[in-house]
C-alpha positions as CSV (number, residue, x, y, z in Angstrom):
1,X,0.0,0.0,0.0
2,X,1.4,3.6,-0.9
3,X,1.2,5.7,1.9
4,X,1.4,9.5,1.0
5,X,3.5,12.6,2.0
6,X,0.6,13.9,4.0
7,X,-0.2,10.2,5.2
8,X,3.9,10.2,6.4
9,X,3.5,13.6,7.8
10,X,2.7,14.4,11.3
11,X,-0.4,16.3,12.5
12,X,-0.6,20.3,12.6
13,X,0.5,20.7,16.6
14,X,-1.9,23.5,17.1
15,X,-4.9,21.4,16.1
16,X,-3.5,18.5,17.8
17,X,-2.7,20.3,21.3
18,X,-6.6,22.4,21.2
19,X,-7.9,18.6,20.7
20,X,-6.9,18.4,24.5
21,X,-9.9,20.4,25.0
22,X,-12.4,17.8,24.2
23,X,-14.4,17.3,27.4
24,X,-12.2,19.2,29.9
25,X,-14.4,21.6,31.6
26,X,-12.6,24.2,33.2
27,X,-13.9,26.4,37.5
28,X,-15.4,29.1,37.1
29,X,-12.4,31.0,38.8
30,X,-9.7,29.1,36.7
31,X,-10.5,30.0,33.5
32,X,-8.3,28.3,30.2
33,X,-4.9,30.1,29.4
34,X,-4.6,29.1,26.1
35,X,-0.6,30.0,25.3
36,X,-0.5,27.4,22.0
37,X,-0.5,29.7,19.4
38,X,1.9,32.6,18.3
39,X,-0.8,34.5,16.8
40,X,-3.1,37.8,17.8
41,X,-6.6,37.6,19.0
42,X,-7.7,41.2,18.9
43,X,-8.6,42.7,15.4
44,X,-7.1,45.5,13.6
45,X,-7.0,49.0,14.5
46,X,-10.3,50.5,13.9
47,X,-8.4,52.8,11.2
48,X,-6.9,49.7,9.3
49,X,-10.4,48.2,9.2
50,X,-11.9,51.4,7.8
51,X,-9.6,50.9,4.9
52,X,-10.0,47.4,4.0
53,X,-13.9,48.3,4.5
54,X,-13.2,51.5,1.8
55,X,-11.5,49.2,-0.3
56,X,-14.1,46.5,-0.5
57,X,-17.0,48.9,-1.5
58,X,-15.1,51.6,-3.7
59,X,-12.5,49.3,-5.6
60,X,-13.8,47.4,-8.4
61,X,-10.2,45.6,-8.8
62,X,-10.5,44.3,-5.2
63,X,-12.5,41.7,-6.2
64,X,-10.7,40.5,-9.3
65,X,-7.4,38.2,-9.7
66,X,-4.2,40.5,-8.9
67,X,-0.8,39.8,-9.7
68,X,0.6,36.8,-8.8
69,X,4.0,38.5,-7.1
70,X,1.6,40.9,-5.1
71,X,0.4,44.4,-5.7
72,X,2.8,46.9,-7.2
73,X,1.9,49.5,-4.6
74,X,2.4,47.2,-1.6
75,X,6.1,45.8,-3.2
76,X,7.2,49.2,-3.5
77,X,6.6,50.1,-0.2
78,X,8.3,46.8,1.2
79,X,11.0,47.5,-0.5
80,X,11.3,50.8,0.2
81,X,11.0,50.1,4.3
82,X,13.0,46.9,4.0
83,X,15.8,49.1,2.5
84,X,15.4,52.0,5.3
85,X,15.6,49.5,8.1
86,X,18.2,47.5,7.2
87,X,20.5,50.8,5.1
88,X,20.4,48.4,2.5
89,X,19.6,48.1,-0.9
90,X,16.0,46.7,-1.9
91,X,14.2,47.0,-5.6
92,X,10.3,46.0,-6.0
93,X,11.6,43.5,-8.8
94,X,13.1,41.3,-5.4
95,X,9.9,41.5,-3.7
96,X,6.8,39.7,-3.7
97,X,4.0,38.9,-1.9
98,X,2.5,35.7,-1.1
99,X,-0.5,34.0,1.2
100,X,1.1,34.1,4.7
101,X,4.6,33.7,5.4
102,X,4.3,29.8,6.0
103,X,3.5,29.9,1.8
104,X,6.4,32.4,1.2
105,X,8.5,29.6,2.9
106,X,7.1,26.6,0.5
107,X,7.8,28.8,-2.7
108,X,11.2,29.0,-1.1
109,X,11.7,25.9,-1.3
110,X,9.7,24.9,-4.4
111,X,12.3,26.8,-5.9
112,X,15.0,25.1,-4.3
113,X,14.9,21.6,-3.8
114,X,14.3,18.0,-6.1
115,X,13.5,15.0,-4.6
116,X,16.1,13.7,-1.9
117,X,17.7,17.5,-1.1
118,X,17.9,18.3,2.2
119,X,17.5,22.2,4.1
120,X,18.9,22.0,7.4
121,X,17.4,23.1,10.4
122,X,18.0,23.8,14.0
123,X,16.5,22.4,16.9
124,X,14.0,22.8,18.0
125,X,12.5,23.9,15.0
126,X,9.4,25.7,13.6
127,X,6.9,22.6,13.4
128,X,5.4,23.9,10.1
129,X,8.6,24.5,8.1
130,X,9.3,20.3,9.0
131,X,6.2,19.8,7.6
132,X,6.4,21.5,4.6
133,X,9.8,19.7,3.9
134,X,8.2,16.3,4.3
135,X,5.7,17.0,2.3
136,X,8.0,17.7,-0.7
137,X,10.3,14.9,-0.4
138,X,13.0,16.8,0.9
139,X,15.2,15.8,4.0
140,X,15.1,17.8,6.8
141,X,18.5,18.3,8.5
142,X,18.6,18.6,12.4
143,X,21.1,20.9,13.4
144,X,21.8,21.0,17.3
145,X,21.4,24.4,19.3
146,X,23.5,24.7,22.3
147,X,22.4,25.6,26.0
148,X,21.4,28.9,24.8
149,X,19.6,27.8,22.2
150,X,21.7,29.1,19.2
151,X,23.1,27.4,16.4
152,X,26.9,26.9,16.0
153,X,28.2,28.0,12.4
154,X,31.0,25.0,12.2
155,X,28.3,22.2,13.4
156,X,26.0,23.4,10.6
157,X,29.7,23.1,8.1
158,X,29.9,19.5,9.3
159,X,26.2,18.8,7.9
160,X,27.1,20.1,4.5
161,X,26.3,17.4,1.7
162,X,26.1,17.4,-1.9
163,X,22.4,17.6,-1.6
164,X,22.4,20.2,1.1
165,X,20.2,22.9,-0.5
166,X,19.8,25.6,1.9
167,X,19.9,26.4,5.7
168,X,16.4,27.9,7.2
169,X,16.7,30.2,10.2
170,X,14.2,32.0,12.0
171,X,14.9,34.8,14.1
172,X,13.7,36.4,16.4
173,X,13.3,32.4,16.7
174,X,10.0,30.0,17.1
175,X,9.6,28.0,19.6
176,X,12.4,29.5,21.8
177,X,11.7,33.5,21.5
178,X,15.6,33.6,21.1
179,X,17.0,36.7,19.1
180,X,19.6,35.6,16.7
181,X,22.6,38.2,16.9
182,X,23.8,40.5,13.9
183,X,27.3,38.5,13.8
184,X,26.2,34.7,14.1
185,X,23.5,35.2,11.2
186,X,26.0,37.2,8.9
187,X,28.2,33.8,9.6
188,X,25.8,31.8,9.1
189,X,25.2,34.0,4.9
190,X,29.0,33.5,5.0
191,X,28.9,30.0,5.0
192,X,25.7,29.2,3.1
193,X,27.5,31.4,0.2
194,X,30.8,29.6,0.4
195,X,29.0,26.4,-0.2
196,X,26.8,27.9,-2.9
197,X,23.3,27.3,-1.1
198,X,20.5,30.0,0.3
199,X,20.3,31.1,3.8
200,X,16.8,31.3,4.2
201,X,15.9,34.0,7.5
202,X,12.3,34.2,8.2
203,X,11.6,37.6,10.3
204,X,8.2,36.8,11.4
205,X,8.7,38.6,14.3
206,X,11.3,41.0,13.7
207,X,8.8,43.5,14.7
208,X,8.8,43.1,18.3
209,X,12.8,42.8,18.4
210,X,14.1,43.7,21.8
211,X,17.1,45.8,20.1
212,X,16.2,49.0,18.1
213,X,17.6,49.6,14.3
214,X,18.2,46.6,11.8
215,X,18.4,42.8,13.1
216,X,21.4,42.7,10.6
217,X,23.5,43.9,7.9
218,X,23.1,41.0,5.1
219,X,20.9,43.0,3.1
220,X,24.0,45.8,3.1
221,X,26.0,43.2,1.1
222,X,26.0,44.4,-2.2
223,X,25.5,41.3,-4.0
224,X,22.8,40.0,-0.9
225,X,20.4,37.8,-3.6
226,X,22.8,35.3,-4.6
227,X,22.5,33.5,-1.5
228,X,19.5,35.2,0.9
229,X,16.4,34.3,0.7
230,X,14.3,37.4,3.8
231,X,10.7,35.7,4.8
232,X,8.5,37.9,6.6
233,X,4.6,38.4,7.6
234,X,2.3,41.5,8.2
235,X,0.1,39.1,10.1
236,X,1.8,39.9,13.9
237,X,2.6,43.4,13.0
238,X,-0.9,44.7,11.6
239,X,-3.3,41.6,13.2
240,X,-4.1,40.4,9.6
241,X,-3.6,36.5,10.7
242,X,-7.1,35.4,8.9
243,X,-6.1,37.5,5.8
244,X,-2.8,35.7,5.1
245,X,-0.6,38.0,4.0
246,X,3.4,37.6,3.8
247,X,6.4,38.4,2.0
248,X,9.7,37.1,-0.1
249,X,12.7,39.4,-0.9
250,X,15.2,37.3,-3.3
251,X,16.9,37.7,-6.6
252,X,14.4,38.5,-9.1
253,X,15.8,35.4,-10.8
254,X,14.3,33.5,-8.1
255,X,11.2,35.5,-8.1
256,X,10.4,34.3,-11.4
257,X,10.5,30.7,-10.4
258,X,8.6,31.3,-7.2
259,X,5.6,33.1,-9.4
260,X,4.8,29.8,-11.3
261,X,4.1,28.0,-7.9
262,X,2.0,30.8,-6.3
263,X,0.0,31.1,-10.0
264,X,-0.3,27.0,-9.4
265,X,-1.6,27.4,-5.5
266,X,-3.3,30.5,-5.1
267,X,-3.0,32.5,-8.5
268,X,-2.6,35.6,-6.5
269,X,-2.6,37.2,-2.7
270,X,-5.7,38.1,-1.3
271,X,-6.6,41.9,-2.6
272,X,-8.1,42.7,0.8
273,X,-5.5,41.8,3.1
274,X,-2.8,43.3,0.6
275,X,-4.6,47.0,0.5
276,X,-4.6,46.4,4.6
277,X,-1.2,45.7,4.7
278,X,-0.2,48.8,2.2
279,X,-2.1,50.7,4.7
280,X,-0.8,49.4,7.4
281,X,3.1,50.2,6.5
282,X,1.9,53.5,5.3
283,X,-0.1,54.9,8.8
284,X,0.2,52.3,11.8
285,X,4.2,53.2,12.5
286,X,3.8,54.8,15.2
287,X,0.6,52.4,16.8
288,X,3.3,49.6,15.9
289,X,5.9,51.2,18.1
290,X,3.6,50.7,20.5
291,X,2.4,47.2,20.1
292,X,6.2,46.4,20.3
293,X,6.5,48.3,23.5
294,X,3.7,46.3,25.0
295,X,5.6,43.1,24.0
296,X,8.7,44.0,25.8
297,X,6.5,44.8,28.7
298,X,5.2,41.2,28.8
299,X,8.7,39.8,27.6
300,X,9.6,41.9,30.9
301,X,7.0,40.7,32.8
302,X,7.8,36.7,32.4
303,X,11.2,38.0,33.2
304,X,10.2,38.7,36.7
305,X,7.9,36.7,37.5
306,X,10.1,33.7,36.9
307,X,11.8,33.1,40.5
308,X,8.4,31.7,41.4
309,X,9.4,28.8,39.1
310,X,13.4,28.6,39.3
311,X,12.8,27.9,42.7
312,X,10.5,24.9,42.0
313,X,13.2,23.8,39.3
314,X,12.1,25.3,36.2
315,X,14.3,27.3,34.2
316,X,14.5,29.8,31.4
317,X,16.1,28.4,27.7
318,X,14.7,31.4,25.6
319,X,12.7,34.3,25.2
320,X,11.8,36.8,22.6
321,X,9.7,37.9,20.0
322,X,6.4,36.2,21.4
323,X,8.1,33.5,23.3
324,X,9.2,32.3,26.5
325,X,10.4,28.4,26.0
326,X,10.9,26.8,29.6
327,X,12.9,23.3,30.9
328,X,10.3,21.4,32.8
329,X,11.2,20.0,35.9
330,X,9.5,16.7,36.3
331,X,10.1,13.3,35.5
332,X,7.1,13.3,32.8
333,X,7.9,13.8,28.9
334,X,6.8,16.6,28.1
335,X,4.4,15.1,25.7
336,X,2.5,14.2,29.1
337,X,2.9,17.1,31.2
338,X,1.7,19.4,28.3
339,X,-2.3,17.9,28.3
340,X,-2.2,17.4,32.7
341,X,-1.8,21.3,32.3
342,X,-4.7,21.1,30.4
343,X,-6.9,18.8,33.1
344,X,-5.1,20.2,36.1
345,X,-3.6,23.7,35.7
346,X,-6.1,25.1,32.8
347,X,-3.0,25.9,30.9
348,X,-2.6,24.9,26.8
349,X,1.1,25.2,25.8
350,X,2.6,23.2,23.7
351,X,5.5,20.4,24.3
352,X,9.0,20.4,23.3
353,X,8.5,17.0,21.6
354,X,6.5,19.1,18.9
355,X,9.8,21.0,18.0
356,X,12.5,18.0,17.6
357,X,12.7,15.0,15.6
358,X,10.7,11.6,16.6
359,X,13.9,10.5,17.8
360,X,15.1,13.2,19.8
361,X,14.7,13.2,23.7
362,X,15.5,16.4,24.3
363,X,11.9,18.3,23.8
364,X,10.6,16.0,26.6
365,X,12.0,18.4,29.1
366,X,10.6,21.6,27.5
367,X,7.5,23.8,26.9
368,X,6.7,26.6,24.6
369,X,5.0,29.7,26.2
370,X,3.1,31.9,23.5
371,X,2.6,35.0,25.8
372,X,1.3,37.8,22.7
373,X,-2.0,37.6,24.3
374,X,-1.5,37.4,28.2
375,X,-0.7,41.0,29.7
376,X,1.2,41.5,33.1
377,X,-1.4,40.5,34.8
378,X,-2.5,37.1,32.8
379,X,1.2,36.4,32.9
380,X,1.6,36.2,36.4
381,X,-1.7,33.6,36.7
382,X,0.0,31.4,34.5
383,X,3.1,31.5,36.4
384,X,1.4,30.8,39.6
385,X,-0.2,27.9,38.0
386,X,2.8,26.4,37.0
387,X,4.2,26.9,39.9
388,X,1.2,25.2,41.7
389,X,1.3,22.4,39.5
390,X,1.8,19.0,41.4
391,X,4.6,16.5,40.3
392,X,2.5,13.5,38.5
């Protein structure tokens, strides 16, 4: 019997861990946390929703197929900003926009990879770029992160093959919140050039960076395109999740390969969620300074309330962008503990097993905390419950 790539590929986490759900029935003054997903709950501004609204009822060519790279309005802009933050150069022709990040990422490697390649990745890595890889036949490399949670530029060298097609990063990282620094990526586009392979960085959440200015200087590089491939998302900066809109900036070479798979899977981004994005880089600056100031407040906030748990065991291995990723300290894989938070602490956070290969013990000590939606306050709860949490 065949069994197919979807068949051989594991189950979307999220959807897996919310299953938990089923039948669990939560006091009255212990409400769920739900800390599974890295993703916004609150809608737009009120302004940003005025304009997709304006745009639905005054343009005709919002309802019609658009480019398949994006709107020419919204690449300009990206490239425009992109260049600005980084002091880098950036054309429209190396831009293009696509259904979400996580699709951005797929083109990537649609472009990229035959049967039997391989991408490497560290560990623990984002659950959905694994997926993808499986699905396409390619091998997915596991490159080892060290205590804090950072990959090593020579142990990447050493997994270097003839098939090695690229190495994907993601920075400020998912699951571990960690913020890769300016001088390990640029060694990292060093090596991936030296070998003749892409350095794929996705910048999801480059947005709520913890250091002001530009994450790094590889789009300073004059000749960047040859071996960078920048993924990013307007989903966490504008709240436009359920309008899937993300980005690619590569060599327009590439760019023309990547058109003939979005013109295959979606023909073109969505019109509505582009115009919102356009709008969004064009007014919400200064109300995104803000949202980014509110994520350093939590990011703060798990920061001190985390003595109430190193003193029970637990301890800190990353945090950043939207995450905090904690070292359990009970006997129980992580696999277990993860649902009992469910039943008996009315937590839903996802277990390190979800971020490492089958094989790999080490996520059975770890948990991912998506704190985006918790203020101080909601922060502090879940800490307490944790903290409160019998051994098993």
């Amino acid at each position: 019997m065949t069994i197919t790539r979807t068949a051989a590929t594991f189950p979307p986490p999220v959807m897996e861990a919310r299953r938990w759900l089923d039948g669990v029935t939560h006091p009255d003054t212990r409400p769920l946390i739900n800390v599974s997903q890295a993703a916004p709950v609150d809608p737009p501004p009120q302004g940003l929703r005025q304009a997709m609204a304006d745009a639905a009822l005054t343009r005709d060519d919002a309802h019609l197929y658009g480019p398949v790279l994006g709107m020419d309005e919204l690449r300009d802009e990206l490239a425009a900003q992109t260049a600005a933050l980084y002091d880098g150069t950036v054309t429209p022709e190396q831009t293009c926009i696509t259904s979400g990040c996580n699709q951005a990422f797929a083109a990537a490697i649609a472009t990229l990879c035959a049967e039997g390649d391989e991408v490497i990745l560290p560990t623990p890595w984002y659950f959905n770029h694994k997926m993808w890889l499986d699905m396409s036949g390619v091998r997915s490399v596991a490159l080892e992160t060290g205590t804090d949670m950072l990959p090593d530029v020579e142990a990447a060298a050493a997994l270097i093959t003839p098939r090695t097609r690229a190495i994907a990063l993601v920075s400020p990282n998912n699951p571990t919140g960690q913020e890769y620094p300016d001088a390990l990526l640029q060694s990292f586009f060093n090596l991936a050039r030296a070998h003749g392979i892409a350095l794929i960085v996705d910048e999801t959440y480059r947005d709520f960076h913890s250091q002001s200015g530009a994450p790094h200087p590889l789009f300073q590089d004059a000749a960047w395109d040859d071996t960078l491939i920048h993924l990013y998302s307007f989903s966490k900066a504008y709240r436009l999740t359920g309008h899937r809109v993300g980005a690619m900036i590569a060599s327009e070479e590439r760019l023309a390969e990547v058109e003939k798979f979005l013109d295959t899977v979606a023909i073109c981004p969505a019109q509505l969620g582009q115009h919102a994005a356009l709008w969004g880089m064009q007014n919400l600056g200064q109300w995104l300074a803000g949202e980014r100031d509110e994520i350093l407040t939590r990011r703060a906030a798990i920061t001190q309330n985390l003595p109430k748990l190193e003193a029970l065991g637990w301890k800190l291995l990353g945090l950043g962008g939207y995450f905090a990723y904690l070292q359990h300290p009970y006997a129980e894989s992580s696999a277990d503990l993860a649902p009992r938070l469910v039943r008996d602490a009315s937590v839903l956070c996802l277990p390190g097993t979800m971020f490492y290969p089958s094989d790999d013990p080490a996520g059975a000590r770890e948990l991912r905390i998506a704190f985006a939606n918790l203020d101080a306050a909601g922060i502090a709860t879940l800490f307490d419950r944790l903290a409160d949490l019998p051994a098993a």
